[in-house]
N, CA, C and O atoms as CSV, one atom per row, in Angstrom:
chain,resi,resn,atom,element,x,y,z
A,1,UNK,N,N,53.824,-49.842,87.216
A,1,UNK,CA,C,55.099,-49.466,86.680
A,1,UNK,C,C,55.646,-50.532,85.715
A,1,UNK,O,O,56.401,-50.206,84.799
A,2,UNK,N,N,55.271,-51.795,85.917
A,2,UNK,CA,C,55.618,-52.883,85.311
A,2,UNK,C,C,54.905,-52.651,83.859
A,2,UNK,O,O,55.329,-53.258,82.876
A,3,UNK,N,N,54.104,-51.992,83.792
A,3,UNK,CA,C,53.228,-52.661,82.318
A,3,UNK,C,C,53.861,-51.080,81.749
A,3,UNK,O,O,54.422,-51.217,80.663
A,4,UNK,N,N,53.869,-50.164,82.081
A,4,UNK,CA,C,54.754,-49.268,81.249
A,4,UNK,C,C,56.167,-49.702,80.702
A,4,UNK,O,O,56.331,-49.701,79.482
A,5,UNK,N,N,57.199,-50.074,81.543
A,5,UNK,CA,C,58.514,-50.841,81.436
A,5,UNK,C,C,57.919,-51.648,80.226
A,5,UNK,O,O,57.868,-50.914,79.239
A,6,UNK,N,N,57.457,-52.898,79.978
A,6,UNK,CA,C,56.793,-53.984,79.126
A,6,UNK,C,C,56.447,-53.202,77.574
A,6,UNK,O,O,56.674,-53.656,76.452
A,7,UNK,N,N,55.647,-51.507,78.052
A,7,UNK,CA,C,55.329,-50.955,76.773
A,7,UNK,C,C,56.951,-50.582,76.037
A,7,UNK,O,O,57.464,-50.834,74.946
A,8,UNK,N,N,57.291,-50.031,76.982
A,8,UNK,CA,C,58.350,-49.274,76.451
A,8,UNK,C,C,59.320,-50.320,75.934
A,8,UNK,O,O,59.733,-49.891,74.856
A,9,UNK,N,N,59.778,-51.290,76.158
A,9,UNK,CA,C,60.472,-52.359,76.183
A,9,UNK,C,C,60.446,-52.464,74.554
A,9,UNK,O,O,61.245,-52.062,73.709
A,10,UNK,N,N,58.723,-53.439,74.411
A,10,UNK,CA,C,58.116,-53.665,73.041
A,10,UNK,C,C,58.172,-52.468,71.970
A,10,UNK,O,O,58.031,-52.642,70.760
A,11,UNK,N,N,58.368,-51.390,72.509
A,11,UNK,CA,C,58.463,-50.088,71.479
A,11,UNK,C,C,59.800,-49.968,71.131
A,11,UNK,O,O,60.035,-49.439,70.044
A,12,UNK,N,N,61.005,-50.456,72.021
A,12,UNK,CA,C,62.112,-49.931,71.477
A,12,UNK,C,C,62.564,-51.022,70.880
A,12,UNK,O,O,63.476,-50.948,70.057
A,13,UNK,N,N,61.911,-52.325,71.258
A,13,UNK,CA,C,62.131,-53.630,69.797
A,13,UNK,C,C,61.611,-53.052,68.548
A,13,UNK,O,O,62.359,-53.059,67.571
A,14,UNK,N,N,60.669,-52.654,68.468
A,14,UNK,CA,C,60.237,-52.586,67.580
A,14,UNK,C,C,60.603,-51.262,66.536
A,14,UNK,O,O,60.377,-51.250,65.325
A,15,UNK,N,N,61.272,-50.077,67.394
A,15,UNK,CA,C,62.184,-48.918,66.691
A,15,UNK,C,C,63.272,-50.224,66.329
A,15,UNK,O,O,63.031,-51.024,65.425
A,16,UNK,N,N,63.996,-50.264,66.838
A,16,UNK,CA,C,65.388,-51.507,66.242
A,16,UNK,C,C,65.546,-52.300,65.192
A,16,UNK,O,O,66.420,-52.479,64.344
A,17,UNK,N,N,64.053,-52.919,65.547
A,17,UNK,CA,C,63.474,-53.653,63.849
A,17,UNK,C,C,63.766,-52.963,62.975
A,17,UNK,O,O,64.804,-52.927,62.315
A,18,UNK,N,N,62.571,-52.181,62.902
A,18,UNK,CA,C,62.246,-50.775,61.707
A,18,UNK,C,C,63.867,-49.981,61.363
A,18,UNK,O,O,63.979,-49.528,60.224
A,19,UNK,N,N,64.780,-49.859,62.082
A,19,UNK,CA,C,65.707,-48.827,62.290
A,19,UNK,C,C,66.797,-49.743,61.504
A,19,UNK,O,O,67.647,-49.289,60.737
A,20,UNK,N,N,66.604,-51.238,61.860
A,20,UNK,CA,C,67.317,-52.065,61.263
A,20,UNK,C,C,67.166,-52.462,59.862
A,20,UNK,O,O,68.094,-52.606,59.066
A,21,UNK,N,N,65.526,-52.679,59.556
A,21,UNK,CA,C,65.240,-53.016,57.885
A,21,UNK,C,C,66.120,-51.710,57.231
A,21,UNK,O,O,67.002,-51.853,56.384
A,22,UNK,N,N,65.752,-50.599,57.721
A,22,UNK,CA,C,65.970,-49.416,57.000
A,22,UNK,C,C,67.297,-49.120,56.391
A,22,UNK,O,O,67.701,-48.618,55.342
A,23,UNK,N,N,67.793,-49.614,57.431
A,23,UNK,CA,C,69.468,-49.020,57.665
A,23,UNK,C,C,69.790,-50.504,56.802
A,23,UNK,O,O,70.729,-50.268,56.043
A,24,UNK,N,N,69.423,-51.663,56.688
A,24,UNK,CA,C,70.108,-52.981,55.822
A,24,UNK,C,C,69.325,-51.637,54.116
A,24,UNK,O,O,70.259,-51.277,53.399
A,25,UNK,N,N,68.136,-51.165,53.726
A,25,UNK,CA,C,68.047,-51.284,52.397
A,25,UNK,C,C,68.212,-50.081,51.792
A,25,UNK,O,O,67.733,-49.869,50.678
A,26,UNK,N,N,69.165,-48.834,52.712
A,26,UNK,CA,C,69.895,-47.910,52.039
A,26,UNK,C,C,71.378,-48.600,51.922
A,26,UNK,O,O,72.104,-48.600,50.928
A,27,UNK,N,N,71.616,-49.153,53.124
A,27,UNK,CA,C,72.700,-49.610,52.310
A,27,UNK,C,C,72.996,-50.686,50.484
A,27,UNK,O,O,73.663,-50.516,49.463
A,28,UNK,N,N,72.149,-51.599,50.950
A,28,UNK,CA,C,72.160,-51.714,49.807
A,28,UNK,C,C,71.600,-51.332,48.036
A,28,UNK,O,O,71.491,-52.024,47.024
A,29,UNK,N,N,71.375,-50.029,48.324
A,29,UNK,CA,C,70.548,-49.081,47.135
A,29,UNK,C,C,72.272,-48.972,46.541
A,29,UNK,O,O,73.319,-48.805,47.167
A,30,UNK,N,N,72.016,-49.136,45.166
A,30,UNK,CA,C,73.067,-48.968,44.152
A,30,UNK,C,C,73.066,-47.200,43.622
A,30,UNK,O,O,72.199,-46.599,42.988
A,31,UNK,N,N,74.412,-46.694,44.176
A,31,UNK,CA,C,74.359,-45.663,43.767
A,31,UNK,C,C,75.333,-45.182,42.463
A,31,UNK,O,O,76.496,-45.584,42.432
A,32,UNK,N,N,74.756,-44.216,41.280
A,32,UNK,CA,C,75.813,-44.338,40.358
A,32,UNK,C,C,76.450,-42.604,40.421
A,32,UNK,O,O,76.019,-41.548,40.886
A,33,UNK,N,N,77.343,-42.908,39.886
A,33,UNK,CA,C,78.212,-41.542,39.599
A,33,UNK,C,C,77.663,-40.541,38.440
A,33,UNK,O,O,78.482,-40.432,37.527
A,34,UNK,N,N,76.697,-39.926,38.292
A,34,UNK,CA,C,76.284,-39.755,37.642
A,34,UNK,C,C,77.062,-38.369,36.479
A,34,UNK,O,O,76.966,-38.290,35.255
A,35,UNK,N,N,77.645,-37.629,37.248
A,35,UNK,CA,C,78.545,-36.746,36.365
A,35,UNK,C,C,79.806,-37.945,35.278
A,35,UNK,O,O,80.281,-37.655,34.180
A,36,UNK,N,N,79.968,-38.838,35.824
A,36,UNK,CA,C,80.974,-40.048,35.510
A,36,UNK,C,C,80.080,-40.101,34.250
A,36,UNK,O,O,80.462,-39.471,33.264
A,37,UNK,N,N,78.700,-40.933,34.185
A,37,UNK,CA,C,77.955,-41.125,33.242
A,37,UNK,C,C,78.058,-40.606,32.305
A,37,UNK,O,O,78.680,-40.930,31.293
A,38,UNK,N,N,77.112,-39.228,32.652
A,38,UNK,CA,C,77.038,-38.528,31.513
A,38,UNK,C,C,78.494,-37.946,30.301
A,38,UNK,O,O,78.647,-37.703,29.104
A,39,UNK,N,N,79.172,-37.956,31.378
A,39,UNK,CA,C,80.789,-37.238,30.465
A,39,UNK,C,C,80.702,-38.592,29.755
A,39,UNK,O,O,80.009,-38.264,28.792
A,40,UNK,N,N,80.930,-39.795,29.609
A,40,UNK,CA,C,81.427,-40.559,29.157
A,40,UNK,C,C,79.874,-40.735,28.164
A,40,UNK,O,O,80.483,-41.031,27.135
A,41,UNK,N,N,78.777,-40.764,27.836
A,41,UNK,CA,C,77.741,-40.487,27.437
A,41,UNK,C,C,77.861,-39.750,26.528
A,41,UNK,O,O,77.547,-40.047,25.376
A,42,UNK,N,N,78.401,-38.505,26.933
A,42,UNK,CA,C,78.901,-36.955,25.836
A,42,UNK,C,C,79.561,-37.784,25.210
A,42,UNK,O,O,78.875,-38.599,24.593
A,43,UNK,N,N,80.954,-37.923,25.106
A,43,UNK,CA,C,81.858,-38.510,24.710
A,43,UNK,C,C,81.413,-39.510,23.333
A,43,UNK,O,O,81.660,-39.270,22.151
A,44,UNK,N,N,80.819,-40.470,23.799
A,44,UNK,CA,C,80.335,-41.380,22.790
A,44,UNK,C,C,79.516,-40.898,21.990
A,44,UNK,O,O,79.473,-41.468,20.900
A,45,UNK,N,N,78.214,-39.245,22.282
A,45,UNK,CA,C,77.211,-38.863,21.669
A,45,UNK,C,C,78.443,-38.336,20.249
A,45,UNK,O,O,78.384,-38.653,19.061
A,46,UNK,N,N,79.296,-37.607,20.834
A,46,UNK,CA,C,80.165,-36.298,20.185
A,46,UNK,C,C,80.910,-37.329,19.245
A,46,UNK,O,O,80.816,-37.011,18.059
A,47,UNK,N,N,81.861,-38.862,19.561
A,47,UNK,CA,C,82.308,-39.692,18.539
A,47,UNK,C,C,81.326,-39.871,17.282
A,47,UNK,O,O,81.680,-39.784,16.106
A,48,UNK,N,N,79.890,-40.167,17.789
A,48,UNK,CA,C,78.854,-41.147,16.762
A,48,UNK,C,C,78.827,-39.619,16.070
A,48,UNK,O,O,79.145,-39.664,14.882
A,49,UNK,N,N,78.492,-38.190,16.601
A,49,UNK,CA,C,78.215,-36.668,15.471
A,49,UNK,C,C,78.963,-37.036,14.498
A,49,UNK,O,O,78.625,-37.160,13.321
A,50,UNK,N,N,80.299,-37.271,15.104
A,50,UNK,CA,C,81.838,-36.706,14.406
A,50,UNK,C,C,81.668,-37.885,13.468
A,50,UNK,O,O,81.699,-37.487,12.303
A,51,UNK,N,N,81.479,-39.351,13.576
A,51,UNK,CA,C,81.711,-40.214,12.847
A,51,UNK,C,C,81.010,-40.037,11.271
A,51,UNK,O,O,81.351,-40.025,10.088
A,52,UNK,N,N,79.943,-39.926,12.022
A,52,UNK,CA,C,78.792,-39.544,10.686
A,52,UNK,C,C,78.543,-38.404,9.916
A,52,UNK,O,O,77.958,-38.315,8.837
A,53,UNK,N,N,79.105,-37.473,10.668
A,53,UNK,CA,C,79.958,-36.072,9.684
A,53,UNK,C,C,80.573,-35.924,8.466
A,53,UNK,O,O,80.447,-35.096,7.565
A,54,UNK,N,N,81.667,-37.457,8.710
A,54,UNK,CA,C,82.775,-37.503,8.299
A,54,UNK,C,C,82.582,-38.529,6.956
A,54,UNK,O,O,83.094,-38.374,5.848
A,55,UNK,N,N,81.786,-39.499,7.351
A,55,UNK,CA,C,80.831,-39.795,6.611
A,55,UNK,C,C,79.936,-39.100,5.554
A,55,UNK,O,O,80.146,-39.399,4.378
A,56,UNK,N,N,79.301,-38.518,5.742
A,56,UNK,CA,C,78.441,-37.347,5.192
A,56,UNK,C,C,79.877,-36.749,3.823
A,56,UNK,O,O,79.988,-36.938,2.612
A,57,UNK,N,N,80.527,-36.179,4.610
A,57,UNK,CA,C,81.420,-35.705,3.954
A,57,UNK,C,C,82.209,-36.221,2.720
A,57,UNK,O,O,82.407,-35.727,1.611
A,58,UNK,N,N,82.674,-37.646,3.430
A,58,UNK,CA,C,83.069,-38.346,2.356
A,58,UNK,C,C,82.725,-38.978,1.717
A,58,UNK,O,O,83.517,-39.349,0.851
A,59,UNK,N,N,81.579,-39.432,1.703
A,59,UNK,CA,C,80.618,-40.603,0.573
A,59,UNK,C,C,79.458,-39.475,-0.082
A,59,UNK,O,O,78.669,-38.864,0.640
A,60,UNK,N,N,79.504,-39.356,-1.278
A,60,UNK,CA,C,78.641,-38.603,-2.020
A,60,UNK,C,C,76.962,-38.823,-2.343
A,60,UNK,O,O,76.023,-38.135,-2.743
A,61,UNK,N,N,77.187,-40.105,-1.945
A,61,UNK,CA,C,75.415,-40.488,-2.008
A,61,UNK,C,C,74.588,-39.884,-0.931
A,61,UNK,O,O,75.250,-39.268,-0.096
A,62,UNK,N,N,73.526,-39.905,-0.780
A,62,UNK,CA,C,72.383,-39.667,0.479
A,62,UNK,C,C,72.415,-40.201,1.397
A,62,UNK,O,O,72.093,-39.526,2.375
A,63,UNK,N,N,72.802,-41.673,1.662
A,63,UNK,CA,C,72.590,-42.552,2.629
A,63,UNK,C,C,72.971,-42.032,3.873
A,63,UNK,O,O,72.457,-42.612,4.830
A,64,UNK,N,N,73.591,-41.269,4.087
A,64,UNK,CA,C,73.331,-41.068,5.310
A,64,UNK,C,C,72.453,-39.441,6.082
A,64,UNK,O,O,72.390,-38.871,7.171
A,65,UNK,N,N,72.038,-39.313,4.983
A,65,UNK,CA,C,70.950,-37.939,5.469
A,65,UNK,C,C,69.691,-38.444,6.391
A,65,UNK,O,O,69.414,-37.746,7.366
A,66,UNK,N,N,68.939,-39.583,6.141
A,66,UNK,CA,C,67.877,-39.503,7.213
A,66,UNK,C,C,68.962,-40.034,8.270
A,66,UNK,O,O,68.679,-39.525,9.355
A,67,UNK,N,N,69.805,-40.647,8.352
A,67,UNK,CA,C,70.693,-40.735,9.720
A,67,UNK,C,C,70.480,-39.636,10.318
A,67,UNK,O,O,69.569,-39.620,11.146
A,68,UNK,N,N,71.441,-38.122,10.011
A,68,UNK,CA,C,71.356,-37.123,10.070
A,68,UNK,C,C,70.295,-36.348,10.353
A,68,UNK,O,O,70.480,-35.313,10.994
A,69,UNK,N,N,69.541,-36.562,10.104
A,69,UNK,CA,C,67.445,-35.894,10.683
A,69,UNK,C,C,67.490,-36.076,11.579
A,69,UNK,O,O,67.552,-35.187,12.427
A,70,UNK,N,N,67.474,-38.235,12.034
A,70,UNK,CA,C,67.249,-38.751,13.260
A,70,UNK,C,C,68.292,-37.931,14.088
A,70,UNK,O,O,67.728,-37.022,14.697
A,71,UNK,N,N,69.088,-37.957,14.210
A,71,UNK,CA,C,70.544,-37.749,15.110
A,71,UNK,C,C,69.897,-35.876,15.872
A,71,UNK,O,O,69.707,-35.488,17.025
A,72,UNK,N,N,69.759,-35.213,14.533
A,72,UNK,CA,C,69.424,-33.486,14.737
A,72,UNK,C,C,68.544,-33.442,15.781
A,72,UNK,O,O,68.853,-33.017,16.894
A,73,UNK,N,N,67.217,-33.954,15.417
A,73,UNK,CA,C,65.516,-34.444,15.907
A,73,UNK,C,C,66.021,-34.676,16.816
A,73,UNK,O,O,66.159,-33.738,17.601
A,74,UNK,N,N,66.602,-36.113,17.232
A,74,UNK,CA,C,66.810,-36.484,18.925
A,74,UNK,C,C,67.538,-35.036,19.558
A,74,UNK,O,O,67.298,-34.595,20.682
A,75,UNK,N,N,68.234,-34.576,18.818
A,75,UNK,CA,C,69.345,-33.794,20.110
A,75,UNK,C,C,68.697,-32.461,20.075
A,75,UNK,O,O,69.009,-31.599,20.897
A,76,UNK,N,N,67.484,-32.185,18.820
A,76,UNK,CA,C,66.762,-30.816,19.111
A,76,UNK,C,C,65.884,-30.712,20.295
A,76,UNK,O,O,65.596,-29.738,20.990
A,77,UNK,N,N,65.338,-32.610,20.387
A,77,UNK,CA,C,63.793,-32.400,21.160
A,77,UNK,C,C,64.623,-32.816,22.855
A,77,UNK,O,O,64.110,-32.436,23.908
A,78,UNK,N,N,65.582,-33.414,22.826
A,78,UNK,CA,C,66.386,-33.240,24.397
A,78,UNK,C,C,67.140,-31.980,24.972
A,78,UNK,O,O,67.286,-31.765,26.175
A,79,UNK,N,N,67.775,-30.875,23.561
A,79,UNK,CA,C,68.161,-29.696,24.285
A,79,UNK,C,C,66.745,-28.917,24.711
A,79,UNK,O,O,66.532,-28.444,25.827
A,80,UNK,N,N,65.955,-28.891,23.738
A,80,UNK,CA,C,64.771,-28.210,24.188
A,80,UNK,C,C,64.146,-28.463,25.569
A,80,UNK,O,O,63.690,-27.563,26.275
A,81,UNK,N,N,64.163,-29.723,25.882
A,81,UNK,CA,C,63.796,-30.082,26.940
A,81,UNK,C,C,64.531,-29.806,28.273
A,81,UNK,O,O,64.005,-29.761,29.384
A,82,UNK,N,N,66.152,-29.585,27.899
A,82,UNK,CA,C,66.931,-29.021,29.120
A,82,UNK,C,C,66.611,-27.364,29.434
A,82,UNK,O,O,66.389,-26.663,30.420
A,83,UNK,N,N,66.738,-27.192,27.876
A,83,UNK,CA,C,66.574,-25.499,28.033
A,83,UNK,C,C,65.446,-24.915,28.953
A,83,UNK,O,O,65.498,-23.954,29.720
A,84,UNK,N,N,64.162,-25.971,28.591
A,84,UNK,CA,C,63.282,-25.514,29.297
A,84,UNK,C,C,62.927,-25.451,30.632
A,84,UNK,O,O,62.150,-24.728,31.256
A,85,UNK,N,N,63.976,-26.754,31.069
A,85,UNK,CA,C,64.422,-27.217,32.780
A,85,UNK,C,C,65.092,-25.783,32.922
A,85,UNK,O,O,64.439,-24.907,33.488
A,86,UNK,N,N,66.137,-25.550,32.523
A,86,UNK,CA,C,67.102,-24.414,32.753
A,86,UNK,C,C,67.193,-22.988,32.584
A,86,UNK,O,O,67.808,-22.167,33.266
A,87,UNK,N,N,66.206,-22.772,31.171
A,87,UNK,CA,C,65.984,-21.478,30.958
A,87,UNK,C,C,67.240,-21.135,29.775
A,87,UNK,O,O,67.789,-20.055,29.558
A,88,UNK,N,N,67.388,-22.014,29.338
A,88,UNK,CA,C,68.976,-21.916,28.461
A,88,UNK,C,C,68.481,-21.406,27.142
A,88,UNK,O,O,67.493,-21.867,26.571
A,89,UNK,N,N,69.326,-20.297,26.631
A,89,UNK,CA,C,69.160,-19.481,25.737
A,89,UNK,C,C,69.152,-20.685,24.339
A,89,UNK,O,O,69.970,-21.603,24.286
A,90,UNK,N,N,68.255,-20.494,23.458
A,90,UNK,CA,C,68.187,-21.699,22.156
A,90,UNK,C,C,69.567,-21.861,21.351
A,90,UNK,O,O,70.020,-22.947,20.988
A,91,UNK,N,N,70.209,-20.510,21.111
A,91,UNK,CA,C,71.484,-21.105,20.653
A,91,UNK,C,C,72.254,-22.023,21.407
A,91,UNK,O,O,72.476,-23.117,20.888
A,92,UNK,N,N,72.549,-21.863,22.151
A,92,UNK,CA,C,73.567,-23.348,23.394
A,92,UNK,C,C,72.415,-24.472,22.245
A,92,UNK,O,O,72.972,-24.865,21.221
A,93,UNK,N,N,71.282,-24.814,22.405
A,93,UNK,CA,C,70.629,-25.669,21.846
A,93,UNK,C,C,71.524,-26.112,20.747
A,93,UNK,O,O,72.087,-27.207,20.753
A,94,UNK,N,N,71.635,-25.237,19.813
A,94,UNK,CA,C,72.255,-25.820,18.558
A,94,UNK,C,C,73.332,-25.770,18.560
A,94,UNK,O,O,73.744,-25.033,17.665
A,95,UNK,N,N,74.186,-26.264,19.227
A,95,UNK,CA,C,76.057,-25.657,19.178
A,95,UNK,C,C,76.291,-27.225,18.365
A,95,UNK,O,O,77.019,-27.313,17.376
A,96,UNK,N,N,75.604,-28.332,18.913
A,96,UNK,CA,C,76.430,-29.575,18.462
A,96,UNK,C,C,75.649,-30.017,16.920
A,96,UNK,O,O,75.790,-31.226,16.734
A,97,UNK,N,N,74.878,-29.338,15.798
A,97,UNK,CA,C,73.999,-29.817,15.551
A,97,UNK,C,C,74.641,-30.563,13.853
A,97,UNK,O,O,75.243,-29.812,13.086
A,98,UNK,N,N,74.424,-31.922,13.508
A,98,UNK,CA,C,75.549,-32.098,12.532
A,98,UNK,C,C,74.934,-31.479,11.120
A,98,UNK,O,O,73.737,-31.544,10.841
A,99,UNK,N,N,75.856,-30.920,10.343
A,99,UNK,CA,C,75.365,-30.445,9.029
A,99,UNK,C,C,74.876,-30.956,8.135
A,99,UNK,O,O,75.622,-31.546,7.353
A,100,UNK,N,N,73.592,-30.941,7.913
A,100,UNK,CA,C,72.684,-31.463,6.494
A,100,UNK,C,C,73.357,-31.392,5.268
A,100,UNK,O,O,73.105,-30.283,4.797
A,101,UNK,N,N,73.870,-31.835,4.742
A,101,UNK,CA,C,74.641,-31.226,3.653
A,101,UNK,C,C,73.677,-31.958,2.256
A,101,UNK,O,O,73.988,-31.705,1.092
């Protein structure tokens, strides 16, 4: 009876350990807000559209058309990539897309 007691003993040290690392390295896992993120993410994407729009608009030279490619390109090949997570109809794709002018 003794050497069972002894097993069991050493087994429930050893759940405690394990139960203990575990429980110290969820707690310390950094968790972020991620709806927080992204809105504030949007936010800054939708300022830099608008900035360089406005831009576009008001300076008559080219300089900022390959801006404008890059900017389209990135946000064509990431909606595509949601749409395809989601099934999202291609127009939603282009709602934000800035004008080539």
């Amino acid at each position: 009876m003794t050497r069972f007691i002894k097993r069991l003993k050493a087994s429930q040290e050893t759940f405690v350990k394990l139960y203990n690392e575990c429980s110290t390295v969820k707690t310390k896992q950094t968790v972020y807000d991620q709806k927080t993120i992204r809105k504030e993410l949007m936010a800054i994407y939708q300022d830099l559209i608008e900035l360089v729009g406005i831009y576009q608009r008001r300076k008559t030279s080219t300089d900022y058309r390959p801006l404008i490619k890059v900017i389209n390109n990135s946000r064509k090949t990431y909606a595509d990539l949601i749409a395809r997570r989601k099934g999202v109809a291609k127009e939603a794709s282009t709602a934000t897309a800035v004008k080539d002018a």
